[in-house]
C-alpha positions in Angstrom: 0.0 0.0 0.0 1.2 3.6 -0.4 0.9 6.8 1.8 1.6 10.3 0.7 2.9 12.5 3.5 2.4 16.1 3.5 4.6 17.8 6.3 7.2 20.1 6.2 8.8 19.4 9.1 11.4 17.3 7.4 12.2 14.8 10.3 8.9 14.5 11.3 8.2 13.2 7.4 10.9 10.9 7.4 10.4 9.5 11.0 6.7 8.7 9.6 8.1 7.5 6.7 10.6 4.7 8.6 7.1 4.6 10.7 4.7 3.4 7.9 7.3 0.5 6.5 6.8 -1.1 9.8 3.0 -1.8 8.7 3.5 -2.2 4.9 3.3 1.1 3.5 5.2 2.9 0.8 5.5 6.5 0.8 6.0 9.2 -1.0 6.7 13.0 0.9 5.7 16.7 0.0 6.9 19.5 2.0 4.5 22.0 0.9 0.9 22.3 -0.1 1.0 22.9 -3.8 3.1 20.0 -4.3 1.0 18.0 -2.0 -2.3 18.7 -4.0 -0.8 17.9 -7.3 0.7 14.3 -5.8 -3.2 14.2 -4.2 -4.5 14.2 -7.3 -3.1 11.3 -9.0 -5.6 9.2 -6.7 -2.8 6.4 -6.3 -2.9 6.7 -3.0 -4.2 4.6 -0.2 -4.2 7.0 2.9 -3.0 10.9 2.9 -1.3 12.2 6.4 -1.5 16.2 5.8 -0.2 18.6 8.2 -2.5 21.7 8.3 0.3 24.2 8.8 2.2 24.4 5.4 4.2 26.8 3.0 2.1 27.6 -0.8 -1.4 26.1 0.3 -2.3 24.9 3.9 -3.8 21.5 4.3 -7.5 23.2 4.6 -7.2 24.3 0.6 -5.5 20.9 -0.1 -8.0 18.6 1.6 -11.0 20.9 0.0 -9.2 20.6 -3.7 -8.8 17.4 -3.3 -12.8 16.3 -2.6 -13.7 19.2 -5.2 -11.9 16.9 -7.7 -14.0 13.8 -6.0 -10.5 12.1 -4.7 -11.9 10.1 -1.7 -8.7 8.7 -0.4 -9.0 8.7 3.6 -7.1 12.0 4.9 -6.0 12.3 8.4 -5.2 15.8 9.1 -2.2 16.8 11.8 -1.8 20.2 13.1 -0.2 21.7 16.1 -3.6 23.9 17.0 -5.8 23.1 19.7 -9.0 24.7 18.7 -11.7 23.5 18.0 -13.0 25.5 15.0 -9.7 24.4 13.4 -11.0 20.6 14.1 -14.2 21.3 12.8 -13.3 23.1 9.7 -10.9 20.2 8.9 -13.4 17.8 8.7 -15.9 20.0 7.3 -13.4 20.5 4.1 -13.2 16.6 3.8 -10.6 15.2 6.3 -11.3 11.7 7.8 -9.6 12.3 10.9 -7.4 14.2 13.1 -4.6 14.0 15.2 -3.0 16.9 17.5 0.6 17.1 17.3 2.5 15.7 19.7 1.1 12.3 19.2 2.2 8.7 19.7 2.8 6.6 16.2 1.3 3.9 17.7 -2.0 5.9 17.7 -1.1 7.1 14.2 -0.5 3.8 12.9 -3.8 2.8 14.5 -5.7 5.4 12.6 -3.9 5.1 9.2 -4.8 1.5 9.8 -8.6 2.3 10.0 -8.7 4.5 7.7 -8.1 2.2 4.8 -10.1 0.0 5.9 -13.5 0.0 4.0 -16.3 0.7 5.7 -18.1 -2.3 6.9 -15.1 -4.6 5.2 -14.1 -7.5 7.5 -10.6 -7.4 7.8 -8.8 -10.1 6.2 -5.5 -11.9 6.9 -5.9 -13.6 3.4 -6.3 -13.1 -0.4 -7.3 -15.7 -2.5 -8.1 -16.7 -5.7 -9.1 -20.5 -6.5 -6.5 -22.5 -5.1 -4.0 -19.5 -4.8 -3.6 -17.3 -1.6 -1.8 -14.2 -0.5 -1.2 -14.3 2.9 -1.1 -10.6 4.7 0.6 -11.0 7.3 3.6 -13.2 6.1 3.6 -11.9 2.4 3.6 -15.7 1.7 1.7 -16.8 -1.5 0.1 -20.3 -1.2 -1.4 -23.0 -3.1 -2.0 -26.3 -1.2 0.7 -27.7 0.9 3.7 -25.7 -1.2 3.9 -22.0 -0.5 6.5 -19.2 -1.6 7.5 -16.1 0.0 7.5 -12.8 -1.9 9.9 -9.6 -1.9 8.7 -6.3 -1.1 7.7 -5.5 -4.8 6.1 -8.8 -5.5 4.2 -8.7 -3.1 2.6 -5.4 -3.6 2.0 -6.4 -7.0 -0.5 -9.3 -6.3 -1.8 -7.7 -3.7 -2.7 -5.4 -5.8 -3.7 -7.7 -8.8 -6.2 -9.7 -6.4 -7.3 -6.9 -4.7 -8.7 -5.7 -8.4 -10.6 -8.7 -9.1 -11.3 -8.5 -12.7 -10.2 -5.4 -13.8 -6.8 -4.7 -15.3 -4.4 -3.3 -13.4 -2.3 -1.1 -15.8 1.2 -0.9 -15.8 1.0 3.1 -14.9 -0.8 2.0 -12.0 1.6 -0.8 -11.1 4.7 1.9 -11.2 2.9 4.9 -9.3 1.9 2.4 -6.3 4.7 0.2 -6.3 7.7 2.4 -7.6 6.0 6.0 -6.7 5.1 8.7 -8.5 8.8 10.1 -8.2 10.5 7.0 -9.4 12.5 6.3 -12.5 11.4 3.3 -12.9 10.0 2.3 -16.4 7.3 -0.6 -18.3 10.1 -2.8 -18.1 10.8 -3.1 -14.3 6.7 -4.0 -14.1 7.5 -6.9 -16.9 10.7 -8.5 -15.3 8.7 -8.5 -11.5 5.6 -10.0 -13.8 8.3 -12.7 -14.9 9.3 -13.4 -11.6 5.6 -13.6 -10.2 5.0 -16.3 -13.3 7.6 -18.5 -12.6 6.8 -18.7 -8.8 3.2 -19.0 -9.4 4.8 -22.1 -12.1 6.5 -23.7 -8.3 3.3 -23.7 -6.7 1.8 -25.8 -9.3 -1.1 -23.1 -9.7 -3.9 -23.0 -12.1 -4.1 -18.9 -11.4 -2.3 -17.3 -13.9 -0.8 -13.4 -14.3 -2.7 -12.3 -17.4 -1.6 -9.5 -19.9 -4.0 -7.7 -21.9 -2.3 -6.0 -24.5 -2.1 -2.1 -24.4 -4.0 -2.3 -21.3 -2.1 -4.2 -18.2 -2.5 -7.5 -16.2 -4.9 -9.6 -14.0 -5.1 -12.8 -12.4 -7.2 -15.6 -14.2 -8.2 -18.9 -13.1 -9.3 -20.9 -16.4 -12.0 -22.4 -16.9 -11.4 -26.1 -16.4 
């Protein structure tokens, strides 16, 4: 999963950075507003931390642009104010939560974690597909008694592939959530990580295969027997 972090208290980005690895997350940081809105908008994020108090545009005119261009990513909101109104005209302009700085990243963590979580969704240690499972916890991937575990950027490729069901993944999306938007990473990276995925899911012994649909991306399959 990926964050974007909007602070410009440098430390303070980079300690939440180190933070979010510990539960999964890649992230990508802004130190001011304008660049933070533009990043916000590319809608390949999976939570937004946003610091109220930042140079260009605060996080009030960043959280508002972003809803204005119906980007519903979850937003928490961090600020160093105490009042109230500020609270209230946070979530008024479409944050999902807020934290008062100083604050423990446990807590953080805690409401990062809630925040992507769908509403009503049960959460799951498990992905599957058929036969073929994704385990969350252990980034281990799983069919029948032989199992395989998967680097960093493996696994946040078929999480992301069963996490889409049907629908192709493109490889644009693949290098903004896996790479980031700031990356230099190119098509082919996404095809030799694809390779590696095929051959592993060839060890398992799987029917589930990585599908490429020309000019548009990937997506898991289970044929039809």
């Amino acid at each position: 999963m990926r964050a974007l972090i909007v602070e410009d208290e440098i430390h303070l980005a980079r300690t939440l950075k180190e933070m979010l690895k510990t539960a999964y997350f890649d992230s990508d940081i802004c130190f001011d507003g304008e660049a933070g809105l533009d990043y916000g908008l590319s809608n390949v994020y999976d939570v937004i931390i946003l610091d109220i108090m930042l140079p260009k545009l605060n996080g009030f005119d960043v959280a508002g642009g972003l809803r204005k261009a119906h980007i519903d990513t979850p937003i928490l909101m961090l600020t160093a104010r105490t009042d109230i109104d500020d609270r209230v005209k946070g979530l008024d302009v479409g944050a999902d939560y807020y934290l008062t700085k100083p604050f423990e990243m446990n807590e953080l963590l805690a409401c990062v974690r809630a925040l992507t979580r769908r509403q009503g969704e049960v959460v799951m240690d498990e992905l599957s597909l058929g036969e073929l499972r994704l385990n969350l916890s252990t980034c281990m991937l799983c069919c029948g008694e032989r199992s395989v575990r998967l680097g960093k950027k493996e696994f946040a490729i078929m999480r992301i592939l069963f996490s889409n069901g049907q629908s192709v993944v493109s490889k644009e999306t693949l290098l903004n959530k896996v790479w980031g938007c700031d990356s230099d990473a190119e098509d082919n990276n996404v095809e030799v990580y694809i390779s590696f995925l095929r051959k592993k899911l060839m060890y398992l012994k799987t029917n589930v295969v990585i599908a490429t649909l020309r000019k548009f991306g990937y997506r898991l399959e289970e044929p039809i027997a």
